[in-house]
C-alpha positions as a Markdown table, in Angstrom:
| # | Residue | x | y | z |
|---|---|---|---|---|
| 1 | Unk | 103.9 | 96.3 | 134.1 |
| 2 | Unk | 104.2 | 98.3 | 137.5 |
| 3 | Unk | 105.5 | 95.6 | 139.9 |
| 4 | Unk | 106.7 | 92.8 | 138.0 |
| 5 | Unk | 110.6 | 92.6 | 138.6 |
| 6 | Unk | 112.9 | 91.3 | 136.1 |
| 7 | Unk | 116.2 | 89.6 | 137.4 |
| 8 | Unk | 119.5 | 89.1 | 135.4 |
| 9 | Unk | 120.1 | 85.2 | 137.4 |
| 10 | Unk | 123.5 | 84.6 | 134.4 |
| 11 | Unk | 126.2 | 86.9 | 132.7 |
| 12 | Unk | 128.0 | 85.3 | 130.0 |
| 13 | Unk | 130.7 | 87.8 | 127.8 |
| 14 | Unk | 133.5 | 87.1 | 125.1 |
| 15 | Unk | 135.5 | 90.4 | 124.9 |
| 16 | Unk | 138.8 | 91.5 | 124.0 |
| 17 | Unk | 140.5 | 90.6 | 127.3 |
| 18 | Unk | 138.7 | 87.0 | 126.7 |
| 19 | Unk | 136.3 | 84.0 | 127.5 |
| 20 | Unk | 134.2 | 85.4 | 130.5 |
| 21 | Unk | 132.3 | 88.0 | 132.9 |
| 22 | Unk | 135.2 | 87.9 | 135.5 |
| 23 | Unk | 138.3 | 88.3 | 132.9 |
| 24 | Unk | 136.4 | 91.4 | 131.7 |
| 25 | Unk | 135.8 | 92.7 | 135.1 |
| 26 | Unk | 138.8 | 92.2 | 136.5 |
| 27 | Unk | 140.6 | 93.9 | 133.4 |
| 28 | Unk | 138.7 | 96.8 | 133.4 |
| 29 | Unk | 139.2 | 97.0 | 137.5 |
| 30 | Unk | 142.8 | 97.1 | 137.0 |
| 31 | Unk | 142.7 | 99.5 | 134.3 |
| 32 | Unk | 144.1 | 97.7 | 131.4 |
| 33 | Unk | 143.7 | 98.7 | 127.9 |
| 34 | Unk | 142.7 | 95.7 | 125.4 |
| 35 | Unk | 143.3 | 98.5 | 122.4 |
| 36 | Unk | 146.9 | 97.7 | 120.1 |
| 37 | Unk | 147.9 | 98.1 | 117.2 |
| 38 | Unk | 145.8 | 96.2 | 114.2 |
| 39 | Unk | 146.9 | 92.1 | 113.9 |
| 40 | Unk | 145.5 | 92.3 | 110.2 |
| 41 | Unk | 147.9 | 94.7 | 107.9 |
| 42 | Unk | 145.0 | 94.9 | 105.2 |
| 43 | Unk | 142.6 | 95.8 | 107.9 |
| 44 | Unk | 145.6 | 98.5 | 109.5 |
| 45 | Unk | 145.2 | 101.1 | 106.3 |
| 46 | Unk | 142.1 | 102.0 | 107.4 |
| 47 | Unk | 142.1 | 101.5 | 111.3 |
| 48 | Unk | 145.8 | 101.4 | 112.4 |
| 49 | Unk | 144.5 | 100.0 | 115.8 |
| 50 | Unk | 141.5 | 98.1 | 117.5 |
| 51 | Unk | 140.5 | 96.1 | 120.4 |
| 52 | Unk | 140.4 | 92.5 | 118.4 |
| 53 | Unk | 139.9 | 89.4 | 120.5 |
| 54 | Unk | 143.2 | 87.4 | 120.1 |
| 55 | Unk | 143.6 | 83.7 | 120.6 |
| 56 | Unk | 140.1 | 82.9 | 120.5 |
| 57 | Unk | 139.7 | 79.3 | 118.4 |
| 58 | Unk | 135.8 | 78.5 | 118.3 |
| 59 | Unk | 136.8 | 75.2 | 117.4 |
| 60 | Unk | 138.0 | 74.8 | 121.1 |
| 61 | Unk | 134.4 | 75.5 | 122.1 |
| 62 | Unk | 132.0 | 74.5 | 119.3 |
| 63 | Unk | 131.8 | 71.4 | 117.2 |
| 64 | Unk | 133.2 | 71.2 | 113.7 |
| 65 | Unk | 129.6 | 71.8 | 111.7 |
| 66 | Unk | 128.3 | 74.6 | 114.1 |
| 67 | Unk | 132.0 | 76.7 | 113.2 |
| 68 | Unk | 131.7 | 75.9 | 109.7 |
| 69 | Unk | 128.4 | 76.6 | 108.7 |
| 70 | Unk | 128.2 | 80.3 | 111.2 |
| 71 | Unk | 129.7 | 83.2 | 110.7 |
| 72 | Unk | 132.3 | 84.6 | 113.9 |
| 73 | Unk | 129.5 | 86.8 | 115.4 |
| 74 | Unk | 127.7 | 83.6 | 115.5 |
| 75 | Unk | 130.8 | 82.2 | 117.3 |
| 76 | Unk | 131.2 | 84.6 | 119.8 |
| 77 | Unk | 127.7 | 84.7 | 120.7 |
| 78 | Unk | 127.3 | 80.9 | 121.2 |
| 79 | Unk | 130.2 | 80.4 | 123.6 |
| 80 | Unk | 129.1 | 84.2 | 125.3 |
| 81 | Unk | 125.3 | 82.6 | 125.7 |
| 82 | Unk | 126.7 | 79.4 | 127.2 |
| 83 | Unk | 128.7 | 80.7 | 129.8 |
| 84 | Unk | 125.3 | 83.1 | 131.1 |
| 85 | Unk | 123.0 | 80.2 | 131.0 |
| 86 | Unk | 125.8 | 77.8 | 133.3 |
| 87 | Unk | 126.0 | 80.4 | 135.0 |
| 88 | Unk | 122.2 | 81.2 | 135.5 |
| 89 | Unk | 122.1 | 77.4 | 136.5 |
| 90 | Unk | 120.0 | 76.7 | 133.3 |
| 91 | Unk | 123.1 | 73.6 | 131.6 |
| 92 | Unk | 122.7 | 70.3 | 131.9 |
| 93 | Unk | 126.3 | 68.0 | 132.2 |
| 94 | Unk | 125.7 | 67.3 | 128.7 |
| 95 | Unk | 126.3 | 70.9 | 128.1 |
| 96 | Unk | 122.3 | 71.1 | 126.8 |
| 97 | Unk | 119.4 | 73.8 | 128.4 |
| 98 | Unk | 118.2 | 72.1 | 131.8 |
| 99 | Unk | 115.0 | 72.4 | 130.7 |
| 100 | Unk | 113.1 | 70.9 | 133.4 |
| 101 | Unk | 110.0 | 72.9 | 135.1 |
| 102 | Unk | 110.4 | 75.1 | 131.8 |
| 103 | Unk | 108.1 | 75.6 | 128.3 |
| 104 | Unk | 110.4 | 76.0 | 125.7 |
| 105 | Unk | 107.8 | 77.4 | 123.8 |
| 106 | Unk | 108.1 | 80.4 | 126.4 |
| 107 | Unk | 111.6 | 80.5 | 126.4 |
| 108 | Unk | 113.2 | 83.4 | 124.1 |
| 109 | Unk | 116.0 | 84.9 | 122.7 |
| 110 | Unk | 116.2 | 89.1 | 121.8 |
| 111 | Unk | 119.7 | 89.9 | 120.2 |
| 112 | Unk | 121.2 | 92.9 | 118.9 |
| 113 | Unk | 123.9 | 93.5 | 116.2 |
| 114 | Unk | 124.4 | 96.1 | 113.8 |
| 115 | Unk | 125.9 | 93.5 | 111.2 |
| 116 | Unk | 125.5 | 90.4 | 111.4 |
| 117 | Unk | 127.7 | 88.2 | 109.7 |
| 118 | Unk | 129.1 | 91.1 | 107.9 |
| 119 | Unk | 132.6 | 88.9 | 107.6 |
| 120 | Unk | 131.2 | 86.5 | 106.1 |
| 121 | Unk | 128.9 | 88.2 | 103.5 |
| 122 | Unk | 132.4 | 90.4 | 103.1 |
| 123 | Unk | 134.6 | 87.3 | 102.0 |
| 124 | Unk | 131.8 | 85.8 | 99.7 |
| 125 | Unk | 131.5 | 89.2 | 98.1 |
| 126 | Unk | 135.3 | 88.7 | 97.2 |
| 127 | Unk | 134.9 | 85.6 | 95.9 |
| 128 | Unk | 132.4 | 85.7 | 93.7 |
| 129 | Unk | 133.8 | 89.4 | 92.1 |
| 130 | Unk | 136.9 | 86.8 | 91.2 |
| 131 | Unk | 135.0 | 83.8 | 90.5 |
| 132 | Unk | 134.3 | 83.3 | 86.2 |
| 133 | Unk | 131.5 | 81.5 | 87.4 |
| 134 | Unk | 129.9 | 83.7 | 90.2 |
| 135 | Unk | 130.2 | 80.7 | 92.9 |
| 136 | Unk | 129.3 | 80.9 | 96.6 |
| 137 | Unk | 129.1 | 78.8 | 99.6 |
| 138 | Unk | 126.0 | 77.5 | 100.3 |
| 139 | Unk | 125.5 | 78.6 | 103.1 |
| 140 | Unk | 126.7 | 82.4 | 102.5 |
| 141 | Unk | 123.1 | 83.7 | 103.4 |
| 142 | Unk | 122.2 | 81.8 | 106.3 |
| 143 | Unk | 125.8 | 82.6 | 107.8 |
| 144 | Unk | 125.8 | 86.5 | 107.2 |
| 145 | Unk | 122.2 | 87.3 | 108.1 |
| 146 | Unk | 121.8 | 89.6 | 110.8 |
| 147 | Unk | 119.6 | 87.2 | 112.9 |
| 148 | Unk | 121.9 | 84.2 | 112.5 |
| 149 | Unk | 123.0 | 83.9 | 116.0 |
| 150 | Unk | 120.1 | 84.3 | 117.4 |
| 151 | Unk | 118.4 | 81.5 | 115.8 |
| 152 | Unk | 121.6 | 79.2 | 116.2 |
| 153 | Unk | 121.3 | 80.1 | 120.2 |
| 154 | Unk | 117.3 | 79.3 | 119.9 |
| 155 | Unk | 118.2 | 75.8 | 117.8 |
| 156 | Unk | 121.4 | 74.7 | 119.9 |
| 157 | Unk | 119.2 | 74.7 | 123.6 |
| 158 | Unk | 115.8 | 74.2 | 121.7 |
| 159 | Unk | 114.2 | 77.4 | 122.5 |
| 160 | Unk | 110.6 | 77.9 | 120.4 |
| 161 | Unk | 109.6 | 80.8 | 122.0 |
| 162 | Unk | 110.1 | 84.4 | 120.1 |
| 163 | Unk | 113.6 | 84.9 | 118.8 |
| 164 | Unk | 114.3 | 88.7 | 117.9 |
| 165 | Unk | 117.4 | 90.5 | 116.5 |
| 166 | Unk | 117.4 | 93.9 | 116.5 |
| 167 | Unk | 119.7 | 96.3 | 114.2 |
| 168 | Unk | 120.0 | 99.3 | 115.3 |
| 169 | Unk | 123.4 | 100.4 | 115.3 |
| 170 | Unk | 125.2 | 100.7 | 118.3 |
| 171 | Unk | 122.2 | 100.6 | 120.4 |
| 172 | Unk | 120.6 | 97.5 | 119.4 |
| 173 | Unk | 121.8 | 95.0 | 122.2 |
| 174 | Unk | 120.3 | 98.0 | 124.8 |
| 175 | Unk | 117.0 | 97.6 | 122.4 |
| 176 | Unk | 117.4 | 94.0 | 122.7 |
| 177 | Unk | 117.5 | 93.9 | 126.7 |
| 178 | Unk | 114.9 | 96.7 | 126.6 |
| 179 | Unk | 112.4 | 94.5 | 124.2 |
| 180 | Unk | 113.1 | 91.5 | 126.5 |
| 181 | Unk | 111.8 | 93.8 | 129.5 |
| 182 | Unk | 108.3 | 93.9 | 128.1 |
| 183 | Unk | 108.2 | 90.6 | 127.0 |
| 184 | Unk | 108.8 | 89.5 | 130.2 |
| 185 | Unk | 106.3 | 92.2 | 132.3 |
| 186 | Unk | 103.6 | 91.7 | 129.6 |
| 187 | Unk | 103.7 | 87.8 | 130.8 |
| 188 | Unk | 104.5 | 86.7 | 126.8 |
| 189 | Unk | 107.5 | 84.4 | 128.1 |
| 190 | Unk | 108.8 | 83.2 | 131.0 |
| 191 | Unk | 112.6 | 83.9 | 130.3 |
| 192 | Unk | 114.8 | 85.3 | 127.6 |
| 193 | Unk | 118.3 | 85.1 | 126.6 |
| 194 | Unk | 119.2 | 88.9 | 125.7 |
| 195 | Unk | 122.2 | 90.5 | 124.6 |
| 196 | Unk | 124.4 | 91.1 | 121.8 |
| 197 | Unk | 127.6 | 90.3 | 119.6 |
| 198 | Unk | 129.8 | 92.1 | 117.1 |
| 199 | Unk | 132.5 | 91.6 | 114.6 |
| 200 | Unk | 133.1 | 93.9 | 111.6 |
| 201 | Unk | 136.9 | 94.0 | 111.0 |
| 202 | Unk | 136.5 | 93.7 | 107.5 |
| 203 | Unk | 137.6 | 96.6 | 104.8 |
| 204 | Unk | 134.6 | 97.7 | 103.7 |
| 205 | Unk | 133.2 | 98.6 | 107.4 |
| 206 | Unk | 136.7 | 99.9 | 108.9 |
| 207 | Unk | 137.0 | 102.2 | 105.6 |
| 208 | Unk | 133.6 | 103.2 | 105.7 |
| 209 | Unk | 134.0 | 104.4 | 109.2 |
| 210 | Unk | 137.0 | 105.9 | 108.4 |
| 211 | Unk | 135.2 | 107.7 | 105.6 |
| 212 | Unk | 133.0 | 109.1 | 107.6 |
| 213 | Unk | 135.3 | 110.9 | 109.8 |
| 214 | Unk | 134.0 | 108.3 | 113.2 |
| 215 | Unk | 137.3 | 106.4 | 113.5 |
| 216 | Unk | 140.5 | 107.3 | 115.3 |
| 217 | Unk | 143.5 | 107.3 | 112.7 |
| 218 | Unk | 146.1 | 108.9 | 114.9 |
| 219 | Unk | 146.9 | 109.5 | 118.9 |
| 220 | Unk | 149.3 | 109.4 | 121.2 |
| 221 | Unk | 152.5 | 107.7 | 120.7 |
| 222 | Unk | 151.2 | 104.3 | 123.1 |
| 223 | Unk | 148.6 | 102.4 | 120.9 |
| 224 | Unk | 146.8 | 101.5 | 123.3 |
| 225 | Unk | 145.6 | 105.2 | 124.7 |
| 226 | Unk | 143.8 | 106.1 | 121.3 |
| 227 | Unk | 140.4 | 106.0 | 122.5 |
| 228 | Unk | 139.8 | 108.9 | 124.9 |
| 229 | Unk | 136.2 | 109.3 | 126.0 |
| 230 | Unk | 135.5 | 112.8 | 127.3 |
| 231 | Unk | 139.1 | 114.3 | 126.2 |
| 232 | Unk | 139.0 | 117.3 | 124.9 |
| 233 | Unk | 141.8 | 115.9 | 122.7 |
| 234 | Unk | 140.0 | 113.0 | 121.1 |
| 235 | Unk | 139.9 | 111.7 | 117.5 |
| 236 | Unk | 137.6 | 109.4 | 117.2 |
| 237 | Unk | 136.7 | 105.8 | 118.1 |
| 238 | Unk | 138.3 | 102.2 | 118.3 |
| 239 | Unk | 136.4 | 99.8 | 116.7 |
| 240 | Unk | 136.2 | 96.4 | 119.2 |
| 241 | Unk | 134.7 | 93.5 | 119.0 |
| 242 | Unk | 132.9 | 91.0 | 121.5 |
| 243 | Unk | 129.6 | 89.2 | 122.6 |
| 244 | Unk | 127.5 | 89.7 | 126.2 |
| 245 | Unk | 124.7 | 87.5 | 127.0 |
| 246 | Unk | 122.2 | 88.2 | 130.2 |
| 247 | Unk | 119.4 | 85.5 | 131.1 |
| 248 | Unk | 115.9 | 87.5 | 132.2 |
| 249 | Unk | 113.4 | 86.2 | 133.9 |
| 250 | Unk | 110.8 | 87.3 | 137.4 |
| 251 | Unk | 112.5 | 87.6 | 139.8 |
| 252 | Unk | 109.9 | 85.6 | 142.1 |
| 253 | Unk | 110.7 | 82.8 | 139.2 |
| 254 | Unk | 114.0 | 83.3 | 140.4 |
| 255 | Unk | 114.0 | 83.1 | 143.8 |
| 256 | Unk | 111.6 | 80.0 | 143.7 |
| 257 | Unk | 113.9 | 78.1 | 141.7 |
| 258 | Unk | 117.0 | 79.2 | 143.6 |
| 259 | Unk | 118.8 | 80.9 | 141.5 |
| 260 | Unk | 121.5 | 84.1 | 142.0 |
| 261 | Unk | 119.7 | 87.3 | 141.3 |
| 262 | Unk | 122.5 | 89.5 | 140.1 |
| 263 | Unk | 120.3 | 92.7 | 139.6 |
| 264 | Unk | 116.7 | 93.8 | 138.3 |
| 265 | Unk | 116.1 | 95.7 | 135.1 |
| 266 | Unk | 114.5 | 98.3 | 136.3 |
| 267 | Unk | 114.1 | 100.7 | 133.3 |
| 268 | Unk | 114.1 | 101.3 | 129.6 |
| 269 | Unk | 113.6 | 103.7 | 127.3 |
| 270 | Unk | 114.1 | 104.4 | 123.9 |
| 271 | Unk | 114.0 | 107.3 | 121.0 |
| 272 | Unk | 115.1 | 108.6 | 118.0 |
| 273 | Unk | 117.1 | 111.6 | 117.3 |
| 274 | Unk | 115.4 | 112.5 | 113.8 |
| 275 | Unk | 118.1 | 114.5 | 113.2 |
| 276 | Unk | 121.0 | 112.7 | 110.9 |
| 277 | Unk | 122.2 | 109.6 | 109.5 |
| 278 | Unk | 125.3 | 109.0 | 111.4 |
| 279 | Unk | 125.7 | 112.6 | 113.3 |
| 280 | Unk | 123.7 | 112.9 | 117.1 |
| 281 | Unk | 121.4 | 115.8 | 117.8 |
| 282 | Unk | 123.9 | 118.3 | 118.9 |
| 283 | Unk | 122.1 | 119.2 | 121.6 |
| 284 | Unk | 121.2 | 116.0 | 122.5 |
| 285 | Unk | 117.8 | 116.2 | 122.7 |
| 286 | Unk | 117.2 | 112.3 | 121.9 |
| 287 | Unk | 119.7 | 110.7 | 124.1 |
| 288 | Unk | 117.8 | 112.9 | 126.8 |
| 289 | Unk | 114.6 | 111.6 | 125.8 |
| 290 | Unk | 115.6 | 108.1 | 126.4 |
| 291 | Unk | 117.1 | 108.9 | 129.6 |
| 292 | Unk | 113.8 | 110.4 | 130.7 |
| 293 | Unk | 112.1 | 107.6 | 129.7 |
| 294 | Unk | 114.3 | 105.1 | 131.5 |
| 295 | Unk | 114.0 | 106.9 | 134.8 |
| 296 | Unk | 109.8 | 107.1 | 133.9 |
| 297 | Unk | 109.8 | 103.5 | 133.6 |
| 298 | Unk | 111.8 | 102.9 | 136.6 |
| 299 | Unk | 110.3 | 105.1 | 138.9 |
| 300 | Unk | 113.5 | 106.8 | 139.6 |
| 301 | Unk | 114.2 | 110.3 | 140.1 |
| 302 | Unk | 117.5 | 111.7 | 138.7 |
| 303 | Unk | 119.8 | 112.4 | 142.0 |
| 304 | Unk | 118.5 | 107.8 | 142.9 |
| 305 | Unk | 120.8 | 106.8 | 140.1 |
| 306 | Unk | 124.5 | 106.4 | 141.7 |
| 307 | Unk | 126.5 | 105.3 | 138.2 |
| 308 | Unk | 126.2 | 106.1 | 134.7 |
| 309 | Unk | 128.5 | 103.9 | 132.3 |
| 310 | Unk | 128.0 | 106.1 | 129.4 |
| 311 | Unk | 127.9 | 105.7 | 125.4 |
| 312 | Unk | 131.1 | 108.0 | 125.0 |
| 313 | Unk | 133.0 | 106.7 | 122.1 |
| 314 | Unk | 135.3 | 109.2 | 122.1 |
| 315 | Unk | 134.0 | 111.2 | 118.8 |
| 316 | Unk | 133.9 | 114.7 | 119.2 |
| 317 | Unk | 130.1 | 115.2 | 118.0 |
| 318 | Unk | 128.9 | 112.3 | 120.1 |
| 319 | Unk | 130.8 | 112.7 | 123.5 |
| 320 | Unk | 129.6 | 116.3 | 123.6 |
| 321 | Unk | 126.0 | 115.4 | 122.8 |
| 322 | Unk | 125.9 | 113.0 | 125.4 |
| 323 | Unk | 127.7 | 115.5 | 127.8 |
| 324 | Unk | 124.4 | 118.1 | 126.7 |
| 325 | Unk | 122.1 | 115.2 | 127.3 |
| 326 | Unk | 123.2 | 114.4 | 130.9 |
| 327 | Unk | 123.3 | 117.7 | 131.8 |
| 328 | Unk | 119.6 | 118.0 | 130.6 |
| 329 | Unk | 118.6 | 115.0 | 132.4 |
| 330 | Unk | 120.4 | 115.7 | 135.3 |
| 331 | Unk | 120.7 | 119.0 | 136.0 |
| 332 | Unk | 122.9 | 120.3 | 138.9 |
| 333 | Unk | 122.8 | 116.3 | 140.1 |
| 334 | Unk | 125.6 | 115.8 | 137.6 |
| 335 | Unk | 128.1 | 117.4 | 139.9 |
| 336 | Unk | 128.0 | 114.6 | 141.9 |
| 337 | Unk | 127.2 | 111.6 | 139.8 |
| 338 | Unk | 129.7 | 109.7 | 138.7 |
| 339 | Unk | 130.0 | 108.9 | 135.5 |
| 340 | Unk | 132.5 | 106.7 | 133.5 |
| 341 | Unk | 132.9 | 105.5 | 129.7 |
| 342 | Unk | 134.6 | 101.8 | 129.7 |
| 343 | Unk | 135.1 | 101.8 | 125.7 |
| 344 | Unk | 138.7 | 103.5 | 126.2 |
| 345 | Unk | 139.8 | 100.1 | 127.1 |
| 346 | Unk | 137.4 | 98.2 | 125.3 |
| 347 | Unk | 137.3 | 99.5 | 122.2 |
| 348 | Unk | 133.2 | 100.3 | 120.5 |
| 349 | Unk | 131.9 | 96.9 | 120.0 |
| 350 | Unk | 128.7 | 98.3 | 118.2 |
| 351 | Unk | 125.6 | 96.6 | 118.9 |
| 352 | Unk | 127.4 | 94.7 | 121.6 |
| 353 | Unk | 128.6 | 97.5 | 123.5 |
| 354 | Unk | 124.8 | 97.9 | 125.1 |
| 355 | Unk | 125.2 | 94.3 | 126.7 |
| 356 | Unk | 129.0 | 94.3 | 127.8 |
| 357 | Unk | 128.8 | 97.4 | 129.0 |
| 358 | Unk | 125.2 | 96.3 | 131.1 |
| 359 | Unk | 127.7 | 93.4 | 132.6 |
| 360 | Unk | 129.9 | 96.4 | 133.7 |
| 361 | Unk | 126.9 | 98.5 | 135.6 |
| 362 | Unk | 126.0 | 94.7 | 137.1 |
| 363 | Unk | 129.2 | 93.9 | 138.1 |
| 364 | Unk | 129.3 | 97.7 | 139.7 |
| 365 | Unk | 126.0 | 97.4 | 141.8 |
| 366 | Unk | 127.5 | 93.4 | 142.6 |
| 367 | Unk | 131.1 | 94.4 | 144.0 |
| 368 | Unk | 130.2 | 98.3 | 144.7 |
| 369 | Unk | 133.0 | 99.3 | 142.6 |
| 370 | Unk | 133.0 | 102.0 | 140.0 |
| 371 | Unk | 134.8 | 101.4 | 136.5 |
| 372 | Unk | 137.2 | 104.2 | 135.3 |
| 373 | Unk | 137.2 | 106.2 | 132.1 |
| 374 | Unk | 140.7 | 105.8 | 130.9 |
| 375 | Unk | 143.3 | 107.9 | 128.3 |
| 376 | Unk | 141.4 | 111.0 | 129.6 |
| 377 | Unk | 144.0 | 113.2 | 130.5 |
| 378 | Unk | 142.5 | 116.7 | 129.8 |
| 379 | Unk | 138.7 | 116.7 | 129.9 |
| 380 | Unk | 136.5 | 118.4 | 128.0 |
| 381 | Unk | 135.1 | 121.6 | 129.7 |
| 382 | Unk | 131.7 | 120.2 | 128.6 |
| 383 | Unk | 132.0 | 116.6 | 130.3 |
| 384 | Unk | 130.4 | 115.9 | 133.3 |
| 385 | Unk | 132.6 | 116.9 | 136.2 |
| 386 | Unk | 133.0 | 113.4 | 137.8 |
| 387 | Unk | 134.5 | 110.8 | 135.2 |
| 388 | Unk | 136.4 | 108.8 | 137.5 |
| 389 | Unk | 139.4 | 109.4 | 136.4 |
| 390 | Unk | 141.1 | 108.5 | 139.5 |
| 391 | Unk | 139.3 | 105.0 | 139.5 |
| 392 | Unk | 138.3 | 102.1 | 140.2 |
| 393 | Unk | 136.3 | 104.0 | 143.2 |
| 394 | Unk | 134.8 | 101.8 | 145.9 |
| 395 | Unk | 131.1 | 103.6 | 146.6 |
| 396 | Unk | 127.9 | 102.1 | 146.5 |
| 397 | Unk | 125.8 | 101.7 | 143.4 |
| 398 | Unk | 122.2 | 100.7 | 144.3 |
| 399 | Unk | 121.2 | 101.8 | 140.7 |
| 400 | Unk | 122.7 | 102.7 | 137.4 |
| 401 | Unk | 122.2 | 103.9 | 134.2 |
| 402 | Unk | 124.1 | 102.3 | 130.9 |
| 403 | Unk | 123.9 | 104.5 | 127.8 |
| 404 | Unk | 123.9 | 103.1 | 124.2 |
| 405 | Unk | 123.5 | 105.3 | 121.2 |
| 406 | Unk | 124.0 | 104.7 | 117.5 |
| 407 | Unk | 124.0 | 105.6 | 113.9 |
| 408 | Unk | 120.2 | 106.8 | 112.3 |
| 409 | Unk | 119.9 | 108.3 | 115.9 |
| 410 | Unk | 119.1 | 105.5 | 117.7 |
| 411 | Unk | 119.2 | 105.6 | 120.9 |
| 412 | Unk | 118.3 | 103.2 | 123.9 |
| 413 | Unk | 118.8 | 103.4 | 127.8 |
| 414 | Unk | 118.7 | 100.7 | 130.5 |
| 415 | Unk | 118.7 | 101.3 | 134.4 |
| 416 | Unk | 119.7 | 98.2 | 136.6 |
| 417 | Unk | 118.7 | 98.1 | 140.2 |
| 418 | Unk | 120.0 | 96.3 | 143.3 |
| 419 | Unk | 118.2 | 93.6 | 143.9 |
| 420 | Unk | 117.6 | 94.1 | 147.5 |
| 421 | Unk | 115.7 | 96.9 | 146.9 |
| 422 | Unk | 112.5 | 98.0 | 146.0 |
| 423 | Unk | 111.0 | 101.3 | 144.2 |
């Protein structure tokens, strides 16, 4: 694998701030919070707020069949996945894949979510505990499966090469990108539509998370400063929800064909805690692993990485386990290191976060500026020392690290690399 580079040429994202890469950026620039008080009263007993994305019609961007027979995580990853590939060059006028000079039999798709059309199996469920007769849609399987959207992204552009999901938590859209990597270096595929999308605002999910102690319930008086990475203060996360999409390909591909090459994925690595079903290592032994691994993989010694968007979801157990883990990793080179969690303003989008927050450590080594961790007001003598809290920071990011670790202790780590230069 050793000298094959792998460029990120389109970003594509459907977040709570909106339709697109540079609504998100811009939003989390300027420090604004996306996290309010819960639209859905139902849904508010057992998460009083959330980072929902409002005003978002798929009709407005999907024909009539594709919305009625998919499930919303479907939605949001078809019109995230459209904007990367327009944006990687890869849409024709009549909005299908320019597939000219490509094999679509070589052309992929690796996808993470944790579940799937969980809304949809959610409502069915309802329906048929009412229903004398036990009826369904038709098309309640095929719209809740967990790899849904990744086969409606493989059958809307054609796409007949491998087409993945992975479920694994809140990590699997940094397992997805990872997978992609090797795909890509072992010379399986040409290029690969990677990412991830979420949306679980149903009751069963919210009051299971609830249940098991991982969602805020209470904080401060303004709604929207209930996540708090890092503070020592924190309750507990904010459940989001959103899609990212990246397109992956060589980066000599890339140049050939003339397209932007936003950044290289440098690194990956991935482990398992083997410790407890939703709880991390408390030491953080596997989140440390995976860091190792991505650095391995990358070539990259601990004091060459410039950023660290971490996983922080503002749970006691998990921020302080990451905290550990980065300490571990990076010894007294923490000191210095910036590091930032962009969920207090997002929200946890679960196995999206991986991607969106992958946009953010792009967009970072793109403009040179640093994201913020916000509603951290007193940090956590554990933290690392440098959380930005007096950001955005302008400094330059030639390489940095995005965290993603989840329930089952999964874990997953990606490193992204300017692509001007070479290790």
């Amino acid at each position: 694998m050793k000298g094959l580079r792998i460029a990120v040429t389109g970003m594509g994202a459907l977040t709570p701030f909106g339709r697109g890469v540079d609504l998100l950026w811009d939003a989390v620039i300027r420090r604004r919070s996306a996290v309010g008080p819960m639209t859905d009263p139902d849904l508010a007993r057992f998460s009083p707020v959330a980072a929902e994305i409002r005003d978002f019609f798929p009709e407005d961007h999907l024909p009539k069949k594709v919305v009625r027979d998919t499930d919303r995580c479907t939605h949001l990853t078809l019109v995230a996945v459209e904007e990367a590939l327009a944006d990687a060059g890869l849409l024709a006028s009549s909005g299908t894949f320019a597939s000219a000079g490509w094999d679509l039999g070589r052309t992929a798709v690796s996808w993470g979510t944790a579940f799937g059309g969980i809304r949809t199996f959610e409502e069915e469920g309802v329906r048929v505990a009412h229903s004398p007769a036990g009826r369904v849609g038709p098309r309640v399987v095929s719209k809740s499966i967990p790899n849904a959207a990744a086969s409606a992204v493989a059958m809307r552009y054609g796409f007949r090469g491998p087409s993945m999901t992975y479920t694994t938590a809140c990590a699997a859209s940094a397992h997805a990108i990872g997978e992609a990597l090797h795909w890509l270096a072992l010379g399986v595929v040409d290029l690969v539509v990677a990412g991830g999308a979420e949306s679980l605002f149903t009751p069963t999910v919210l009051a299971g998370l609830r249940a098991a102690g991982a969602l805020a319930t209470e904080g401060p008086e303004d709604p929207s400063a209930w996540c708090r990475p890092f503070d020592a203060d924190r309750r507990g996360m904010v459940m989001g929800e959103g899609a990212a999409a990246l397109i992956l390909e060589p980066v000599d591909r890339a140049v050939a064909r003339g397209a932007k090459v936003y950044a290289v994925l440098a690194g990956y690595g991935a482990s398992n805690d083997a410790y407890h079903e939703t709880a991390p290592h408390p030491e953080g032994e596997g989140a440390a692993l995976a860091m190792e691994r991505a650095l391995r993989f990358a070539g990259l010694l601990p004091d060459q990485i410039d950023y660290v968007n971490a996983h922080a979801t503002s749970t006691p157990a998990g921020d302080r386990a990451e905290s550990l883990a980065l300490r571990r990793v990076f010894g007294e080179v923490l000191d210095r290191l910036p590091v930032s969690s962009t969920k207090g303003g997002l929200g946890h989008m679960l196995g999206a976060a991986g991607a969106v927050e992958s946009v953010l450590c792009i967009k970072a080594i793109e403009t040179g500026w640093i994201p913020p961790t916000l509603h951290c007001r007193r940090p956590d003598p554990e933290a690392p020392p440098d959380l930005v809290l007096d950001g955005p920071r302008k400094g330059k990011v030639t390489a940095a690290m995005s965290n993603s670790f989840g329930f089952g202790g999964q874990n997953g780590v990606l490193i992204w690399l300017d692509p001007e230069v070479r290790v």
